[in-house]
C-alpha positions in Angstrom: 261.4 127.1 75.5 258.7 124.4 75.6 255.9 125.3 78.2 256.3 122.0 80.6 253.7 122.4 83.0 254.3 119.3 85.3 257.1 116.5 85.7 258.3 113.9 88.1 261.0 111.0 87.5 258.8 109.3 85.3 256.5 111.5 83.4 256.3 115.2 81.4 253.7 117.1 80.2 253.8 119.5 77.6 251.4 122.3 76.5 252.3 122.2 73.0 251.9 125.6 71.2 250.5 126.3 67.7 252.7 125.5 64.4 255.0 122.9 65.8 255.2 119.6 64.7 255.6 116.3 67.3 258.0 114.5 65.1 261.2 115.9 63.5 260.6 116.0 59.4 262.8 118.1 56.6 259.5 120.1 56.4 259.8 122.0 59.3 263.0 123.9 61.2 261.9 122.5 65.0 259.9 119.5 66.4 258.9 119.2 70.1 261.4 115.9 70.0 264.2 117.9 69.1 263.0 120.9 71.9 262.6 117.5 74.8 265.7 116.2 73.5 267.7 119.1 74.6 266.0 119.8 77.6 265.9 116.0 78.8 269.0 114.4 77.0 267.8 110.8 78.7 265.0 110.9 76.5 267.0 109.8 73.4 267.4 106.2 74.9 263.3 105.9 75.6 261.4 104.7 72.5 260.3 107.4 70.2 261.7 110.1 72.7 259.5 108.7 75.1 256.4 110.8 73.1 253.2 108.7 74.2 251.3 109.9 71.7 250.9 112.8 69.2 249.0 116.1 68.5 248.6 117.7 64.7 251.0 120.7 64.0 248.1 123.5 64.4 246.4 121.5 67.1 247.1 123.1 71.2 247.5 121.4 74.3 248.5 118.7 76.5 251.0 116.0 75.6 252.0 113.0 77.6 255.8 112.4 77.7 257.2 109.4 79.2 260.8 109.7 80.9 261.6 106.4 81.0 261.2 103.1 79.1 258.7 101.6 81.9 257.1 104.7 82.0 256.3 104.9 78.5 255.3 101.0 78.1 252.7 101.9 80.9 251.2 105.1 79.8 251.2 103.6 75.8 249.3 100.1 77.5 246.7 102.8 79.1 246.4 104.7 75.6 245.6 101.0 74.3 243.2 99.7 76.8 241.3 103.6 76.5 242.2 104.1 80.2 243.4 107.8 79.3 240.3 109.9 79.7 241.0 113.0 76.5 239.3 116.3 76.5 239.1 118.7 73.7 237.4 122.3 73.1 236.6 123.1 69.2 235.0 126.1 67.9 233.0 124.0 64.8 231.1 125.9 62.0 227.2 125.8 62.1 224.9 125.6 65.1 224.9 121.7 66.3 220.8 121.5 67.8 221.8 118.1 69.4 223.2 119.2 73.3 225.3 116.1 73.2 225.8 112.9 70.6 228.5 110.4 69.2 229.8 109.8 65.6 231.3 106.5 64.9 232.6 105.8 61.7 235.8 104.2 59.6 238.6 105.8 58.6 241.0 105.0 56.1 244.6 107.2 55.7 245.4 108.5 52.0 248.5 110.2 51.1 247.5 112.6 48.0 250.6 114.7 48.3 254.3 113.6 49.1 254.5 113.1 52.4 251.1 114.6 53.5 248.5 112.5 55.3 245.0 112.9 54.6 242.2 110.5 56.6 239.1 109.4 54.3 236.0 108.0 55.3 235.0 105.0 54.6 231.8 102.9 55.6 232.2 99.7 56.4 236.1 99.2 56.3 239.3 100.9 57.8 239.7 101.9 61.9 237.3 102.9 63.9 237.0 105.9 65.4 234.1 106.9 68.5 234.3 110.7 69.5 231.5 111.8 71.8 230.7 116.1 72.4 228.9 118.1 74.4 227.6 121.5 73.7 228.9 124.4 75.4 227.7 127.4 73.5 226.4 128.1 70.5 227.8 131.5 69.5 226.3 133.2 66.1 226.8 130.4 63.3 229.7 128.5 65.8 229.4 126.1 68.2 231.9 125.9 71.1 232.3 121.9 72.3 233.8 119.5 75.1 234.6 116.7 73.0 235.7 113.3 74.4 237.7 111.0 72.0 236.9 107.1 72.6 239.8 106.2 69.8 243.1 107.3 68.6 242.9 107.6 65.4 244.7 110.1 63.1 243.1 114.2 62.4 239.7 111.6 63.7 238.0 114.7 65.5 239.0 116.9 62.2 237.4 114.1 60.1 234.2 113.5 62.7 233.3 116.9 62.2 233.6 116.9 58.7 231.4 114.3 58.6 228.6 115.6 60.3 229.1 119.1 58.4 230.3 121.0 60.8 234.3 121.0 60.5 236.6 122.5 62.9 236.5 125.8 62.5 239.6 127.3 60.2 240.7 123.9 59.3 243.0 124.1 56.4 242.7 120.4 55.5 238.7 119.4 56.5 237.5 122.6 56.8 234.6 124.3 54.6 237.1 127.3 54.4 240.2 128.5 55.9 240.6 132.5 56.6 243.9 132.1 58.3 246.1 129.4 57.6 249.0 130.4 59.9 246.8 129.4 62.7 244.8 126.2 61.8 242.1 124.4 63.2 240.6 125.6 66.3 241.3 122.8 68.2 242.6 122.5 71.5 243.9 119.5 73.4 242.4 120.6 76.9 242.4 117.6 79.4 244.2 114.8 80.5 243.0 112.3 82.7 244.3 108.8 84.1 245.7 106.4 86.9 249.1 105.9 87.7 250.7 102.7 88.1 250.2 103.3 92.3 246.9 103.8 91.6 247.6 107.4 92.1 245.1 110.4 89.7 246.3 112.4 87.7 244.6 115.2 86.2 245.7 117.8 84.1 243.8 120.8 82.1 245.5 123.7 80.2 244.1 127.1 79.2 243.4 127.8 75.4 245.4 129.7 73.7 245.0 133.6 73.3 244.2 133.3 69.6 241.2 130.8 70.4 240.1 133.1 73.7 240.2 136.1 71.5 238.1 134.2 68.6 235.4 133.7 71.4 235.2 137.0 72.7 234.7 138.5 69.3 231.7 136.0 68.6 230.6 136.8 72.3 231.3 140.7 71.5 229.2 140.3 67.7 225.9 138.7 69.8 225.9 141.2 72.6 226.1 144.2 69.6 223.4 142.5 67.8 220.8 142.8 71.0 222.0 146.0 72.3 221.8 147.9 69.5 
């Protein structure tokens, strides 16, 4: 069962676990269309289920929904405009010495494998992607970020951290190395925040997942041994 933690007549929202993919592909048994589907069988007459937009298969968190086809046009024209205010936490390798910044670069999408997507970089041509961060810790070699996401732009906070070398942490695709694949990127889609067509707010946070909590504390646990000891 899909973890929904709010709805109303026009709008869902979704905490999507770990390992499941948006869209329904041969690759994978289950896709969070074919969970919303049979939970809200209206959904197969709104544009692409009425998904608003889309989170990577080992990426956490909050996911708009749209129950409706006005809904959807409305919350998709918001997502265009950049009047959806996005909140991530990562868990990035290396100590960033900057307590806040912005990368802005190009991105270009490659397919290498069947079927797989893979973003490059690119200098001066491609999409544009603006992420900006904040610090929140710096644990060991790790730093724990806020990061705010100006685009929407395909694996573009996977690719931003690249780019400044310091990827996602456990990133299978961008990352330096990946100790456990079955998990992913530590990369959590935390917060949601936006108008609604009343001019009502909406605001919506979700906790991280236990894996990601539990990668904290050990970090936390591995500083506190080093000065006590």
């Amino acid at each position: 069962m899909i973890n929904i933690i709010y709805q109303d007549q026009n709008l869902l929202v979704v905490n999507k676990p770990n390992n499941l993919v948006v869209q329904k592909t041969k690759d994978y048994a289950e896709s969070l269309e074919e969970i919303l589907i049979k939970y809200e069988p209206l959904l197969a007459s709104v544009s692409r289920w009425g998904i608003v937009h889309r989170l990577d298969r080992q990426t956490t968190g909050l996911l708009l929904v749209a129950k409706n086809s006005e809904s959807f046009n409305y919350l998709t024209a918001l997502f265009a405009k950049r009047k959806i205010q996005k909140t991530y936490l990562a868990l990035v390798e290396g100590v960033l010495v900057n307590e806040s910044g912005e990368i802005t670069f190009y991105v270009q999408t490659k397919f290498p494998n069947k079927g797989k997507i893979r973003m490059d970089l690119n200098a001066q041509q491609g999409r544009l992607v603006q992420i900006s961060f904040q610090v929140i810790e710096r644990l060991n070699n790790y730093t724990f970020l806020r990061i705010f996401p100006l685009t929407g732009r395909t694996h573009q906070i996977r690719l931003a951290f690249q780019k400044i070398n310091h990827p996602i942490y456990n990133d299978p695709l961008y990352g330096s190395v990946c100790i456990n694949p079955e998990i992913g990127q530590f990369l959590h889609a935390y917060g949601l925040e936006f108008f609604g067509p009343k001019k009502e707010k909406f605001l919506f946070q979700t906790p991280l997942p236990d894996f990601f909590q539990n990668k904290l504390k050990e970090l936390k646990s591995q500083i506190w041994n080093k000065y006590s000891s």
